[in-house]
N, C-alpha and C positions, 0 to 999 in steps of 0.2 A: 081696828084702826081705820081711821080716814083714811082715802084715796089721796087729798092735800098734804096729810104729817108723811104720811107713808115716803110720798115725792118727794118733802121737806128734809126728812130725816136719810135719804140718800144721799146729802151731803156726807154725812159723817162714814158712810161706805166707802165713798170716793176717798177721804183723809186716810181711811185706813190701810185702804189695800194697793195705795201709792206706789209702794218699794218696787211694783210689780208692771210700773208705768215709765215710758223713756224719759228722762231726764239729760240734759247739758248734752254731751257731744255725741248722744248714741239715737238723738232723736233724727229721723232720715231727714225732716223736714227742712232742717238746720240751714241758716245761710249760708253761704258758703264761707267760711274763714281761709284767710291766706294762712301762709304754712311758714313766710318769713317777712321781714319787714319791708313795704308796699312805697316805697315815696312818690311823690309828683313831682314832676318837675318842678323849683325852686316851690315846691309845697313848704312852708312853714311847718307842719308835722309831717310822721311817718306812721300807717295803720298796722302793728303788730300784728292782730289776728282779732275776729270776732268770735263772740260764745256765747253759750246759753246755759243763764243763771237757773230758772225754771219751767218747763212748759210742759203742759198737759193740753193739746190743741186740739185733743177733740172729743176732750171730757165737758160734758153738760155743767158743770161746776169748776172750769178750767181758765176762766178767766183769772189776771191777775195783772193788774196796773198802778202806776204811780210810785214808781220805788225810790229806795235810796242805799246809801251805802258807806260803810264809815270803814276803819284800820283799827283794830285795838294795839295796844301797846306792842302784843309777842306779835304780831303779823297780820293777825285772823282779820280775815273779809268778811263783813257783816251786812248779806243785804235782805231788807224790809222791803214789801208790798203789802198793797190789801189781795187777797189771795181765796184761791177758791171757791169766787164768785160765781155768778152765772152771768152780767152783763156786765155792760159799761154802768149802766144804771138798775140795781136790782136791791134787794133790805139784806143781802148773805156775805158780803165784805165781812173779811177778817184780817188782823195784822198776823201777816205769816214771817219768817225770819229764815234763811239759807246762810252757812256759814261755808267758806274755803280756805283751806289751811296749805295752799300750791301755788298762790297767787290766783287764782279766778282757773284755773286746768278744771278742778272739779268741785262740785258743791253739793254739801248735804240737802236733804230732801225738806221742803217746805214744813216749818214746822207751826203751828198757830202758837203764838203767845198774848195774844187777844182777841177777843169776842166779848163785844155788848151785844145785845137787843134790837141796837139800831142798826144799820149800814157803816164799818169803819172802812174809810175811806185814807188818803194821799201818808204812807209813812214816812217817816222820818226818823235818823238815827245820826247819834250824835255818840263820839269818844270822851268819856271824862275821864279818862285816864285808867292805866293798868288795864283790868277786865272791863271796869265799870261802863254802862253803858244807859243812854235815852234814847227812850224811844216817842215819836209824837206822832198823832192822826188825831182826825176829826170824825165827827158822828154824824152821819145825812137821817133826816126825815122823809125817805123813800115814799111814804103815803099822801108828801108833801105835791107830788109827780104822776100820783097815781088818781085815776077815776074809771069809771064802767061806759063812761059816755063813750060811743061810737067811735069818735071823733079824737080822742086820747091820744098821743102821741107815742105812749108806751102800748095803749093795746095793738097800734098797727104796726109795730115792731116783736112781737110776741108772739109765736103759736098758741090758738087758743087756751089749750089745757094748761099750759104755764103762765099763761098769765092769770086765770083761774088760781091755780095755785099759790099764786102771790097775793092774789089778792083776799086768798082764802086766808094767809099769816098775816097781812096789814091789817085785815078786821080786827085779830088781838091785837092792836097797839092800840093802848089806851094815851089819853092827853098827861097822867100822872105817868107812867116810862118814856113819855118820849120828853118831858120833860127833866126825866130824874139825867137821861143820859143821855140828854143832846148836849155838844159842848166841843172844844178845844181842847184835848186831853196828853197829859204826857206821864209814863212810868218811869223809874229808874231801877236797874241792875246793880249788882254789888260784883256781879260776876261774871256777867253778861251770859247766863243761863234761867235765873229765876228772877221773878218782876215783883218789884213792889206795889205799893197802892197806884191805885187809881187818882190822879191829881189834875185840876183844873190849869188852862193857860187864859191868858185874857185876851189872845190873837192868835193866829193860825197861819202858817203856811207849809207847803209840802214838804221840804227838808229840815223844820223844825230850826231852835234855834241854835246861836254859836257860842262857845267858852273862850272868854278874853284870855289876854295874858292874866290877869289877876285871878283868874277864875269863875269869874260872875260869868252868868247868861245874858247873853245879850238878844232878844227877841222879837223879829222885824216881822210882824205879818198882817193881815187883815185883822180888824176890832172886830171881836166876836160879839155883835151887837145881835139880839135874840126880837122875837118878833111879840105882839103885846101880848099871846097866850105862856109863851117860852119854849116853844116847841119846837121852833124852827130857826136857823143864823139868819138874820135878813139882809144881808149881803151889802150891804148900801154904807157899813161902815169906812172910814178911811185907812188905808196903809200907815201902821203905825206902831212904832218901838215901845219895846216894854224891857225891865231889866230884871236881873234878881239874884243876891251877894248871896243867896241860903238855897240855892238849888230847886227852885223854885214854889220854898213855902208862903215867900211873901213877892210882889211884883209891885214896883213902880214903873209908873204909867211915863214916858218919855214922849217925842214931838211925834206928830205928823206929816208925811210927804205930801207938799205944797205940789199937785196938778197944774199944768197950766189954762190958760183960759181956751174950753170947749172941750176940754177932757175932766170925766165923771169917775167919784167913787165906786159908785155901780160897776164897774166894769175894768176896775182895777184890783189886781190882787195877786195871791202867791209870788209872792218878793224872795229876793235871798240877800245877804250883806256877807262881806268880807272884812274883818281887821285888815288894814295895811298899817307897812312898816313905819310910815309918815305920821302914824294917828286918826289917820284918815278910815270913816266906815263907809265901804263902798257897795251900793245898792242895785239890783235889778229885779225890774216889776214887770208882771205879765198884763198887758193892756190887750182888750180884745177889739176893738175896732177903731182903725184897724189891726189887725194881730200881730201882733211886736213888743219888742223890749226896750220899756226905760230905763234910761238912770237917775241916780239919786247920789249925792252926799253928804254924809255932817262931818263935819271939823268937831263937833265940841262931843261927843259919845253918845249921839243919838235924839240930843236936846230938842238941835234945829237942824233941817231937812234944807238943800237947795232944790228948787223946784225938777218935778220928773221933768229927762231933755229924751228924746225919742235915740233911739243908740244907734240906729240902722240895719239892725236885726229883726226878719221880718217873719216872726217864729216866736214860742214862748211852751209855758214858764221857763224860766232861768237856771241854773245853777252856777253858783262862782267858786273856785277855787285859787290859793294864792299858790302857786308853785315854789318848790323851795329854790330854782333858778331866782324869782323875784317877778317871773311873766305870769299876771292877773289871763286866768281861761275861767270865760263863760261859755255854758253850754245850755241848748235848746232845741223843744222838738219844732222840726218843718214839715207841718202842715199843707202847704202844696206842695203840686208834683214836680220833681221826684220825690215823693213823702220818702222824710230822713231825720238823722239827728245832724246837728252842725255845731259849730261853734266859733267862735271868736276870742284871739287873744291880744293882751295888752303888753310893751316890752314896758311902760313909761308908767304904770301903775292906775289905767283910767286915760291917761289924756288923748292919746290916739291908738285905734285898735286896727288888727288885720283880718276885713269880714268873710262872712258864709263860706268857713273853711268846711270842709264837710268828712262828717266823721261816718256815714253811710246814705246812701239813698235810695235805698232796694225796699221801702216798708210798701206793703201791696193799699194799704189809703189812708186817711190821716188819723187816726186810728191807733195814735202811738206816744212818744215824747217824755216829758218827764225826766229827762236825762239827770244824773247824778256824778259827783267826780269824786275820787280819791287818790292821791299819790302813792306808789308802792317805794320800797327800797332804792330801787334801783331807780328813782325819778322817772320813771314809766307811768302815766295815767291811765287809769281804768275807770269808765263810763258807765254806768248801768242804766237803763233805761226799760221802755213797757214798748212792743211790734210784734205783729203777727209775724211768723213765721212765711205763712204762705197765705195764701188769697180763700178766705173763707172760715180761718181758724179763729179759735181761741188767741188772745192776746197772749204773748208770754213776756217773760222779763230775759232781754237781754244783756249783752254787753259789750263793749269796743275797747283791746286795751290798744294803747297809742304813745307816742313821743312826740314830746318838743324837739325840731332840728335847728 
């Protein structure tokens, strides 16, 4: 065997002999969680406790970012990353899943329920009721990033031998696989145990999309516009709704979010939208320069778009959730120091918000984000999010449970 399959294929050593690695609250490295509920002075919320969904921080293959996390019917907590990577950017992304069945106390061990060929990258998971479940990621073209020049941006981030290695598995990517399975992709569950096919989305963002009241999908993300060989997303598309009454076998194509003048498609993307109770679909997009969060609205179900207004959140990607209070919370990772997750709620549904609440700010660099929300029984929110541990680790996937006060 080669010296590259031999290092390649110690991925799958690491999957197996996991059970035997710390996991959630027995890892020493653990932030510190309070022990009962934390408020601030007239804080708007109160931090329950923090935990850890997955990590393996100082496993060569222990990376694991960009999550998400849904409720099934009976209780069950469902959270998605790409998992048992090796970098932030590397071709070994896979969609891994954790379940807890105590409210987020403890959670089974990382299990893969995808792998392509390419890099799967940002999941998303969605409840369609009962067990049934979606799941959504996207495929990177990792050889897209990569070269042997000196000067490479990923060789001067790499110990030699691995990057060698890597770039000993990009030589097999031919233009006919990275074309077959580059894409917007999304599966569905019957049980939220076993996956079905492999099915195309016409846009992408990290949390995937939402189920109306009627049940249609409703799908806010980047246009998965491909570049002229097909091998690669060319990024340059705009923010824009797609719908679909059959669970996603057929999609119509709906409007796009109108930018204002000196802000670029390029550089906008992973959106999230909210149904509110007014009819109203309530949007936030990740804009990178400078890094912050718009908003967006349509009145008519995604038709027409009012133009992104800048929301005052200086942090991204987004996640919104409607609370069953009727208080709209956005969440987003902060990127400067103190690097944290934060968020921002609405009592008015959008028209005026209460900012940079902050739901932690101990991440050791920016290096994190992603944040995700769900409501538990008891109207308790629970965050999931991707942050190192400690200063030099592996990223892992954690979480913040919290209340509205």
């Amino acid at each position: 065997m080669q010296p590259h399959l031999h290092w390649f294929r110690s991925i799958f050593a690491i999957a197996i002999g996991m059970a035997g690695i710390a996991l959630s609250q027995n890892n020493p490295n653990a932030p510190t969680a309070p022990n009962k509920e934390a408020p601030m002075s007239n804080s708007p919320i109160s931090i329950i406790r923090h935990g850890i969904v997955c990590s393996l921080p100082q496993e060569k293959f222990g990376y694991f970012g960009w999550p998400s996390v849904t409720r099934q019917d009976d209780g069950t907590l469902c959270a998605v990353a790409s998992g048992l990577r090796f970098r932030h950017v590397c071709p070994w992304g896979r969609t891994t899943i954790c379940k807890s069945r105590d409210n987020g106390l403890t959670w089974t061990y990382p299990q893969v329920i995808n792998n392509t060929p390419l890099d799967d990258r940002d999941a998303g998971i969605v409840n369609l009721g009962g067990q049934r479940l979606l799941v959504t990621w996207f495929t990177s073209n990792t050889s897209h990033y990569f070269s042997r020049d000196p000067n490479n941006w990923l060789k001067k981030t790499f110990p030699p031998d691995e990057f060698e290695a890597m770039g000993a598995l990009l030589d097999t990517w031919t233009d006919e696989m990275r074309a077959k399975w580059i894409g917007s992709w999304f599966r569905v569950s019957e049980d939220g145990e076993y996956w079905g096919d492999f099915q195309r989305a016409p846009v992408n963002t990290p949390h995937g999309p939402i189920v109306l009241a009627d049940k249609s999908w409703l799908y806010l993300g980047k246009r998965w516009d491909l570049n002229e060989k097909k091998t690669m997303h060319s990024g340059g598309g705009p923010i824009q709704a797609a719908s679909s009454s059959d669970e996603g076998k057929t999609w119509c194509m709906l409007g796009e979010v109108p930018l204002p003048e000196g802000m670029y498609n390029q550089i906008a993307y992973e959106p999230h939208v909210a149904a509110l109770p007014d009819g109203r679909l309530f949007a936030a997009i990740r804009y990178e320069k400078p890094f912050q969060v718009l908003f967006s609205e349509s009145s008519d179900g995604g038709v027409t778009w009012t133009t992104a207004r800048p929301s005052g959140a200086m942090g991204s990607p987004p996640h919104l959730l409607l609370h069953s209070s009727g208080t709209l919370i956005c969440v987003y990772g902060y990127r400067m120091e103190p690097f944290g997750q934060r968020a921002l709620i609405s009592r008015d549904l959008g028209k005026t918000w209460i900012q940079d609440i902050i739901l932690r700010d101990d991440g050791p660099d920016s290096d994190l984000g992603y944040p995700c929300s769900v409501e538990l029984a008891d109207q308790s929110i629970l965050t999931v999010y991707y942050q190192k541990c400690g200063a030099g680790e592996q990223c892992s996937i954690l979480y913040t449970l919290w209340k509205l006060n």
